[in-house]
Backbone as CSV, one residue per row, in Angstrom:
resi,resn,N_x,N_y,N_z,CA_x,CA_y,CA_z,C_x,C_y,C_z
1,UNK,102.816,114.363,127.440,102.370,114.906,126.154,101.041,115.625,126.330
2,UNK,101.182,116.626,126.147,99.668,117.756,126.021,98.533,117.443,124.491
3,UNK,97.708,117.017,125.223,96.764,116.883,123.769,95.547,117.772,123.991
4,UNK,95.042,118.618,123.089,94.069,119.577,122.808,92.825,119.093,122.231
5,UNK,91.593,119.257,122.282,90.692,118.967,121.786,90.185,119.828,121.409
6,UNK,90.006,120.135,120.018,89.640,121.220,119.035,88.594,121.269,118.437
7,UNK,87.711,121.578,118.834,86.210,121.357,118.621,85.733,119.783,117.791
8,UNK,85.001,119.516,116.547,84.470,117.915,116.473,85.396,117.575,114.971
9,UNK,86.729,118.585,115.188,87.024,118.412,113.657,88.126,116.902,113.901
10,UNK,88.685,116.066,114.846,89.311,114.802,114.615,89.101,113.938,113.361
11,UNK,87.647,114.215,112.475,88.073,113.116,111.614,88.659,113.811,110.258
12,UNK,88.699,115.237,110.534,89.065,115.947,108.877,90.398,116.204,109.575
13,UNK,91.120,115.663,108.085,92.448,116.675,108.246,92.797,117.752,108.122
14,UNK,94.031,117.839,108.858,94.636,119.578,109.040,95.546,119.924,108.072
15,UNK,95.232,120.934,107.787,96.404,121.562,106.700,96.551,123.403,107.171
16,UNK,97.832,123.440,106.984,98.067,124.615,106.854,97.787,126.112,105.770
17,UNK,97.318,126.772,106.112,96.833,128.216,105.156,97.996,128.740,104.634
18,UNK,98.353,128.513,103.057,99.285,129.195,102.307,100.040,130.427,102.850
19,UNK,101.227,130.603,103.339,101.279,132.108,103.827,101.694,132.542,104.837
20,UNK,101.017,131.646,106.158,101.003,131.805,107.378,101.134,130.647,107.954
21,UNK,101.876,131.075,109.522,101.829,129.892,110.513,101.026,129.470,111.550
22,UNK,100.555,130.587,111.077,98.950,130.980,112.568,98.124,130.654,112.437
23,UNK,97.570,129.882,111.010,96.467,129.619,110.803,96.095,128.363,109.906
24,UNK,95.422,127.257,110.361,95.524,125.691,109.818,93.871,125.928,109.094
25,UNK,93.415,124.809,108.196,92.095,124.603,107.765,91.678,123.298,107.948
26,UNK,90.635,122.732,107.788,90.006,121.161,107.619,88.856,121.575,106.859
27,UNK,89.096,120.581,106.299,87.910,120.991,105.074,87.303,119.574,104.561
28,UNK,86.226,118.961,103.719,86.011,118.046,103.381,85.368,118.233,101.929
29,UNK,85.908,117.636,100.556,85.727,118.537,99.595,85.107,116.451,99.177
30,UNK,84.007,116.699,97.856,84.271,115.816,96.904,85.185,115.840,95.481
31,UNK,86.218,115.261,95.739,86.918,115.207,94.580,87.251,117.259,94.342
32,UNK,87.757,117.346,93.119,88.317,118.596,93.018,87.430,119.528,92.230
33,UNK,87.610,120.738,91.838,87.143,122.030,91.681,86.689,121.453,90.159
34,UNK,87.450,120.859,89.468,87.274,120.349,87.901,85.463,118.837,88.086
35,UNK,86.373,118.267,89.256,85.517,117.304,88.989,84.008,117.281,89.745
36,UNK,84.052,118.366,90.597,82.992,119.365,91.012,81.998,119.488,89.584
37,UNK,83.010,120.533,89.158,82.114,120.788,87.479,81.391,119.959,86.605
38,UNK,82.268,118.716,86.206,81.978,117.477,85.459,80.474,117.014,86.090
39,UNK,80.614,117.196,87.667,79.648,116.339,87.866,78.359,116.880,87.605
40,UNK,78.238,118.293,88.173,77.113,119.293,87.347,76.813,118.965,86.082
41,UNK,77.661,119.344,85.479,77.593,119.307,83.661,76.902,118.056,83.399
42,UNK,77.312,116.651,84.178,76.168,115.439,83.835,75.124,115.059,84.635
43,UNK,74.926,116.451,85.121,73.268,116.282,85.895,73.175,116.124,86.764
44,UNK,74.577,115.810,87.747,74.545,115.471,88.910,74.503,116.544,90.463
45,UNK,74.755,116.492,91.516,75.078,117.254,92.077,75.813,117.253,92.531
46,UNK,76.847,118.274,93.393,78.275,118.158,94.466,77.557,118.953,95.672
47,UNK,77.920,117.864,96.581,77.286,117.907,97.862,77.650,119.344,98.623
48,UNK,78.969,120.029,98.450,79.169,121.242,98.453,80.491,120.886,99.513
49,UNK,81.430,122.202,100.090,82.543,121.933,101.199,82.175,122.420,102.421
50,UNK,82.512,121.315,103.141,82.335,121.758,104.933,84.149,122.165,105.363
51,UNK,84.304,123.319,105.766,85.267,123.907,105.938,85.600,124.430,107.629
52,UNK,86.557,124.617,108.077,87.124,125.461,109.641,88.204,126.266,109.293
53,UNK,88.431,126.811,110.012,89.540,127.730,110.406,90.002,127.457,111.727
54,UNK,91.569,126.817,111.881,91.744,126.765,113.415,93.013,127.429,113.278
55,UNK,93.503,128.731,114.570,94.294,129.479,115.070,95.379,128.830,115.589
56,UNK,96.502,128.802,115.308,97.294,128.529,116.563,97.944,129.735,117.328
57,UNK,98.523,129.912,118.113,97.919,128.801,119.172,96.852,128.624,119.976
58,UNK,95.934,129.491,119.719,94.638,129.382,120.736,93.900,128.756,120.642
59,UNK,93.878,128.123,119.311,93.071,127.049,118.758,91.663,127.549,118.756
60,UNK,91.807,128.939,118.481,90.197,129.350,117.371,89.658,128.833,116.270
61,UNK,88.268,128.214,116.529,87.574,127.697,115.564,86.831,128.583,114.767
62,UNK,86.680,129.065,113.455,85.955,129.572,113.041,85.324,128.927,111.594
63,UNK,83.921,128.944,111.332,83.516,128.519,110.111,82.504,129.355,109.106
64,UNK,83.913,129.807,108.023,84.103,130.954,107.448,82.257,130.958,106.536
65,UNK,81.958,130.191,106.267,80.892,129.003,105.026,80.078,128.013,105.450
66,UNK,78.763,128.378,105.561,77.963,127.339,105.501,77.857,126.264,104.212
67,UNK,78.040,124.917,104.636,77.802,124.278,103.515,76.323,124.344,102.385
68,UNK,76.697,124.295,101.159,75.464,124.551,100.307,75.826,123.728,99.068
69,UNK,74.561,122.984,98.435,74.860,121.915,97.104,75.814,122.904,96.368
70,UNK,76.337,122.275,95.187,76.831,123.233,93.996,77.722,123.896,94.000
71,UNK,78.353,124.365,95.744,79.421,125.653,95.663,80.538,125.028,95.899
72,UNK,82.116,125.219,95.460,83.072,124.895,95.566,83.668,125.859,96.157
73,UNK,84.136,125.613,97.828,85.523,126.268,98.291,86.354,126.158,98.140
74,UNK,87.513,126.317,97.304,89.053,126.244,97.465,89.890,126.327,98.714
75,UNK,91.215,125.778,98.482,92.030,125.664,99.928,92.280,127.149,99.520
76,UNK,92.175,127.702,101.049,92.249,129.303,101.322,93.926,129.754,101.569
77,UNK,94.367,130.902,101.069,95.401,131.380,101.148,95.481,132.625,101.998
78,UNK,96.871,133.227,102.452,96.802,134.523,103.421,96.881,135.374,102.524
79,UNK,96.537,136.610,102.691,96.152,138.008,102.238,96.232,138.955,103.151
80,UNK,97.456,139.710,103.064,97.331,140.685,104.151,96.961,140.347,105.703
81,UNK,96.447,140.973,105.588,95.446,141.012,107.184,94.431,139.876,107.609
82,UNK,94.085,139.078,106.608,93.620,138.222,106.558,93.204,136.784,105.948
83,UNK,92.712,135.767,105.414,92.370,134.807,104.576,91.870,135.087,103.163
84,UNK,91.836,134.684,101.973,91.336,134.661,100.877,90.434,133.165,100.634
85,UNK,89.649,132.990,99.574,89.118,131.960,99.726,88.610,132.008,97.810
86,UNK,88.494,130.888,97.472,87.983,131.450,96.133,86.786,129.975,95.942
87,UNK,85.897,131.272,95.878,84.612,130.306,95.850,83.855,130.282,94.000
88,UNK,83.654,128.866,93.697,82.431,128.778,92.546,81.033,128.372,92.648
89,UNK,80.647,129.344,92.427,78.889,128.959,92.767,78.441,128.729,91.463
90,UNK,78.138,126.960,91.442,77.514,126.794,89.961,75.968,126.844,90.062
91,UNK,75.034,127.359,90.898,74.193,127.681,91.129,74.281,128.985,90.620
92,UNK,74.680,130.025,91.018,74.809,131.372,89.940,75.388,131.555,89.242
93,UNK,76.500,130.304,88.532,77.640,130.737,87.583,78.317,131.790,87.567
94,UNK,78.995,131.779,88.861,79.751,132.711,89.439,80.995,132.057,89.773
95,UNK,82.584,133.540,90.080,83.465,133.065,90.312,83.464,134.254,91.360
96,UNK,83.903,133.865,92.947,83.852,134.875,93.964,85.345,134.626,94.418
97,UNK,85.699,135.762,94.540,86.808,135.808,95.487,86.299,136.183,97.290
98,UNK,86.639,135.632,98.216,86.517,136.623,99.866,87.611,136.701,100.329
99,UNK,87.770,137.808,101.112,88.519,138.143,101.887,87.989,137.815,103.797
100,UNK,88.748,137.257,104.472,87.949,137.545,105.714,88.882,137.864,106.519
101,UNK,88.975,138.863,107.335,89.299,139.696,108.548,89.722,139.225,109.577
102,UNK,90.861,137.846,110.254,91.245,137.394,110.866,90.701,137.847,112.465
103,UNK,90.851,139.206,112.737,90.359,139.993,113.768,89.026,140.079,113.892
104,UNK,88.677,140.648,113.223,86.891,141.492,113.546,86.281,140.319,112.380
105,UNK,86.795,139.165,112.386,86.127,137.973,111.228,84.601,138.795,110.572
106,UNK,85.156,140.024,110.178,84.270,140.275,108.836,84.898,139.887,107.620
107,UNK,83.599,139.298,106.387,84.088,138.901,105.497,83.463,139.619,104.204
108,UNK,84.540,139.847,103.361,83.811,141.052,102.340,84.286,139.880,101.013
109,UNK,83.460,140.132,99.969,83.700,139.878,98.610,84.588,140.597,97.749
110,UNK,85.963,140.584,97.520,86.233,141.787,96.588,86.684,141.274,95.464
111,UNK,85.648,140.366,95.000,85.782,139.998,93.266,84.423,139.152,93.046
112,UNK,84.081,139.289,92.179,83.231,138.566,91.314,83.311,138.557,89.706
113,UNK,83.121,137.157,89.335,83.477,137.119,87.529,82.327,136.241,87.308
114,UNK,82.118,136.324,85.904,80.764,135.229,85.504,81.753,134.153,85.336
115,UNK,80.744,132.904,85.187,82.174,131.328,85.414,82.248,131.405,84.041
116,UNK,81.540,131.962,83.117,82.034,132.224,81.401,83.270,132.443,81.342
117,UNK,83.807,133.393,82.618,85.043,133.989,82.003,85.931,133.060,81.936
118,UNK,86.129,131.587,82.369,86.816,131.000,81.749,86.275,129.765,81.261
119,UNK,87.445,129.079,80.351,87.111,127.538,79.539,86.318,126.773,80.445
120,UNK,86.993,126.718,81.498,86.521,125.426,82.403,87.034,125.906,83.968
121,UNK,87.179,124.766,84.579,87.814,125.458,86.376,89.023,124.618,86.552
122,UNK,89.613,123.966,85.158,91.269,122.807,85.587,91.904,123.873,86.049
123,UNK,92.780,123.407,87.341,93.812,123.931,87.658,93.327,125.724,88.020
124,UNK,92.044,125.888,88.171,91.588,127.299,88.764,92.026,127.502,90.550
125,UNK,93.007,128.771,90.750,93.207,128.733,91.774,93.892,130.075,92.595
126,UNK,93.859,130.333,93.471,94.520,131.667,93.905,95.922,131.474,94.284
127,UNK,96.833,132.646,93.778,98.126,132.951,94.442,98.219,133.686,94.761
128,UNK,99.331,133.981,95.799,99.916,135.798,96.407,100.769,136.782,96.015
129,UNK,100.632,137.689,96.582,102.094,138.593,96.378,101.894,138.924,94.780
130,UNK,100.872,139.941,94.298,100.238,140.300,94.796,98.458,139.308,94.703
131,UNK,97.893,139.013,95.401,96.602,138.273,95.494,96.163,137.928,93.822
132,UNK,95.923,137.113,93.282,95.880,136.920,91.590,94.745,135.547,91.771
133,UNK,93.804,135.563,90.900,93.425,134.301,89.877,93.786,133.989,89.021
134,UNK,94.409,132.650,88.839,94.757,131.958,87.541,93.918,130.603,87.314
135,UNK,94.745,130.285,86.224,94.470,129.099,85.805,95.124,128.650,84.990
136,UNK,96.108,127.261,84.973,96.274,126.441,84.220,96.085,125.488,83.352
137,UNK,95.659,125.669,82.085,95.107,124.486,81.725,95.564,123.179,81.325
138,UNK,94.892,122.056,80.591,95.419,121.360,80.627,96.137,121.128,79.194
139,UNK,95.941,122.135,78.380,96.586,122.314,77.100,97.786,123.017,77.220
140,UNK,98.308,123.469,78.181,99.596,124.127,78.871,99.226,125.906,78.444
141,UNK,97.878,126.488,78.499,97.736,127.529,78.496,98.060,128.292,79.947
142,UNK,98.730,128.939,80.457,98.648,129.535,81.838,97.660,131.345,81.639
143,UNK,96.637,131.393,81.945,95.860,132.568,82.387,95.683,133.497,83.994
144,UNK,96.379,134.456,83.532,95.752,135.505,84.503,94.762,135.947,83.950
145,UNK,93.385,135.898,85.102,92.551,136.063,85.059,91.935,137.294,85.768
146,UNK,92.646,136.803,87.061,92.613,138.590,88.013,93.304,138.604,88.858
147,UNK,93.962,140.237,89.037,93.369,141.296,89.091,93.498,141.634,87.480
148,UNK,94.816,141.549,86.701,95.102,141.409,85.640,94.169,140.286,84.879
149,UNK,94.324,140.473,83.394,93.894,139.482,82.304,95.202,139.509,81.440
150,UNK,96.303,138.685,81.641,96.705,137.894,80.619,97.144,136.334,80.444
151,UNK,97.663,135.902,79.351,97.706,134.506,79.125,98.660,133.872,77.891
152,UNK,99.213,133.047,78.451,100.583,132.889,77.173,100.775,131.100,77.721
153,UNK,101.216,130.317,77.201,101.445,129.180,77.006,103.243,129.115,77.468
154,UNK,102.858,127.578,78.529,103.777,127.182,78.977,104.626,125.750,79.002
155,UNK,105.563,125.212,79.540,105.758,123.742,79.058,104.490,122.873,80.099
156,UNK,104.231,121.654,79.632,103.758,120.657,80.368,104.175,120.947,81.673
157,UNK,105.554,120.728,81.828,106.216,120.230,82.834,106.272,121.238,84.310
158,UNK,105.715,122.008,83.877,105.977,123.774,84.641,104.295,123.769,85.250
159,UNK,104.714,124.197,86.818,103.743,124.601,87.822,104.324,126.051,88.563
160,UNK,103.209,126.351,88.407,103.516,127.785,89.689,103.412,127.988,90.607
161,UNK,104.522,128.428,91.362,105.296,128.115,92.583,104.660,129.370,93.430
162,UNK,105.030,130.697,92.984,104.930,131.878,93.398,105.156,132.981,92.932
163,UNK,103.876,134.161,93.215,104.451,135.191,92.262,104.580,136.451,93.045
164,UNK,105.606,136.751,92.755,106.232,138.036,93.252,106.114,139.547,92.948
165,UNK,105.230,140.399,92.510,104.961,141.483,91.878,105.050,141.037,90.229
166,UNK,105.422,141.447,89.680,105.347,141.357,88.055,106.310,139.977,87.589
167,UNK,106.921,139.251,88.460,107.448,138.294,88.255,106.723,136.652,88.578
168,UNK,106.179,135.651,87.738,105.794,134.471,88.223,106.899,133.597,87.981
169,UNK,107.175,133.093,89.175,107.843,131.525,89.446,107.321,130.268,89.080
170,UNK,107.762,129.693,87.980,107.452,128.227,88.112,108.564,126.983,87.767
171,UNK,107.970,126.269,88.552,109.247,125.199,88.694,108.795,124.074,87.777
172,UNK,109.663,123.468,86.868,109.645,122.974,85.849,110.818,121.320,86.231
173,UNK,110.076,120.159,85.865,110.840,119.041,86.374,111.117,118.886,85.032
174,UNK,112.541,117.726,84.869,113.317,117.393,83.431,113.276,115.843,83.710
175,UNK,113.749,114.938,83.032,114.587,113.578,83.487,115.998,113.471,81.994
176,UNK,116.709,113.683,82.478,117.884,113.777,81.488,119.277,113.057,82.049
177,UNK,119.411,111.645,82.215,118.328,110.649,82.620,117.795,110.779,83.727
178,UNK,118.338,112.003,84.688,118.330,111.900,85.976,116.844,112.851,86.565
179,UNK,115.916,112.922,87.118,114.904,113.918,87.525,116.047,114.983,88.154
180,UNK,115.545,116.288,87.903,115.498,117.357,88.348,115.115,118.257,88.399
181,UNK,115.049,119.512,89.001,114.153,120.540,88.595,114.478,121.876,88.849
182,UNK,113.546,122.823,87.896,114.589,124.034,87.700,113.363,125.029,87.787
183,UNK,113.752,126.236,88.112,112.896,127.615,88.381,113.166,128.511,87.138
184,UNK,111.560,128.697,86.371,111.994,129.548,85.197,111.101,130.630,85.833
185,UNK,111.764,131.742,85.826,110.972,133.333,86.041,110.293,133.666,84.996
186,UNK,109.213,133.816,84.574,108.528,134.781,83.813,107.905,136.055,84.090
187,UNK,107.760,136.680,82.865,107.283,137.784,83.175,105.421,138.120,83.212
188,UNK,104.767,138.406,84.155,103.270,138.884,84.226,102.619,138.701,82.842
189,UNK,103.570,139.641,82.533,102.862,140.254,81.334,102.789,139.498,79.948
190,UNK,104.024,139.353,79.979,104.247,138.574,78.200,104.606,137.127,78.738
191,UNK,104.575,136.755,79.609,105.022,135.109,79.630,106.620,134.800,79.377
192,UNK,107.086,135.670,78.905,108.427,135.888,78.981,109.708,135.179,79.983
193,UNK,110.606,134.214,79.632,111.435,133.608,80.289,112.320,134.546,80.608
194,UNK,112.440,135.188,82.239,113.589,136.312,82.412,114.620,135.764,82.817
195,UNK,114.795,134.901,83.628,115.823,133.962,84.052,115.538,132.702,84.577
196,UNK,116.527,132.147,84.442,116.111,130.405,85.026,117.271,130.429,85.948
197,UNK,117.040,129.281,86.741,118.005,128.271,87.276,117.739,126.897,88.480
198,UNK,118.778,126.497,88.657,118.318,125.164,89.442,118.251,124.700,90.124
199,UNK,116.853,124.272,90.849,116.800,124.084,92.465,115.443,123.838,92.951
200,UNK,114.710,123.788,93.868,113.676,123.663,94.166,113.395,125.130,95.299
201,UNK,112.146,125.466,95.024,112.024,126.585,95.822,111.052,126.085,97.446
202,UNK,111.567,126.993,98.474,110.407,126.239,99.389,109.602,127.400,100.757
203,UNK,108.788,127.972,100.925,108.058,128.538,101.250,108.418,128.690,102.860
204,UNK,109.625,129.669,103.430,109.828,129.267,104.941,108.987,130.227,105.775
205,UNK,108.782,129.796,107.031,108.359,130.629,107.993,107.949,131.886,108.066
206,UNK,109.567,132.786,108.136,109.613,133.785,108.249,109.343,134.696,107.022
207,UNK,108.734,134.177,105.804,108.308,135.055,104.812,109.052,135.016,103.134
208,UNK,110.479,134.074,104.038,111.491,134.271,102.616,111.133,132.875,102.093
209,UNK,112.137,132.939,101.041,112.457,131.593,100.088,113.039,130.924,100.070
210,UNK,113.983,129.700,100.179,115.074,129.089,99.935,114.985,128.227,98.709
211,UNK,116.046,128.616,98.568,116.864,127.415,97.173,117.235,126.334,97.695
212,UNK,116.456,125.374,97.264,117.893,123.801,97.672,118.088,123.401,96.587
């Protein structure tokens, strides 16, 4: 058995980057993006995220972010040519999007929002195809936030899976008596149910989708 030693990251776990197979993260977060906030809001501080980037297979280390109090990294997704990352700096009450450059690991900003622009940060998070901020809340509001701004209300039960150009996927669980679960398409724009049906969707390799 071949074992690798990958720079001092053994005690954080590995996870894979939304998207891609080439590229894993370790990260060490307190609690989540919401409870990040909470803790600000009562005076407290969040120690901030220590984050990597490891390659396979060469097992490139890279560390995209210096850790800093106050800022929240999100788990990073693929984008083109490279990583996305969606950062909150409650130190500037800011919402940043980055992009970073897998190759020439330059990293550019190509978004910024005041953190006004939304209620709160529940369920704040990036998807692909094409690159988007949303947010779910916990009143079952679903918001596009960017590149687009819209927002229409959804069931409880419904998470988003993936969005495909003007089409968002979300998969919606039932118990009737039995659990199951079903894919309702909506539309970008109006929230609009274009078609449903039933199955679970699952994110393969090579780029496509499967139904089971």
């Amino acid at each position: 058995m071949e074992i690798r030693k990958i720079g001092q990251l053994s005690s954080m776990p590995l996870d894979k980057v939304t998207g891609t197979n080439n590229w894993y993260y370790s990260a060490e977060w307190t609690g989540d993006i919401y409870e990040a906030e909470e803790m600000i809001q009562n005076g407290l501080h969040f120690e901030g995220t220590n984050m990597y980037l490891i390659r396979y297979p060469h097992g490139e280390v890279i560390k995209p972010f210096d850790r800093k109090k106050n800022i929240y990294i999100q788990r990073p997704v693929w984008n083109q040519d490279g990583i996305a990352f969606l950062v909150v700096d409650f130190v500037c009450r800011e919402i940043l999007i980055y992009h970073l450059n897998v190759d020439s690991h330059i990293m550019l900003c190509i978004a910024k929002l005041p953190l006004a622009t939304v209620t709160d940060c529940y369920n704040l998070q990036l998807s692909m195809a094409p690159l988007t901020l949303y947010r779910h809340g916990s009143d079952g509001l679903f918001e596009l936030i960017w590149p687009e701004r819209f927002s229409f209300m959804v069931d409880s039960s419904e998470n988003l899976v993936h969005r495909d150009g003007a089409e968002l996927y979300f998969s919606k669980w039932k118990e009737d008596p039995d659990y199951n679960e079903e894919i309702y398409v909506r539309s970008v724009f109006t929230g609009e149910v274009i078609r449903h049906f039933s199955g679970i969707l699952y994110d393969m390799p090579d780029g496509t989708w499967w139904l089971m």
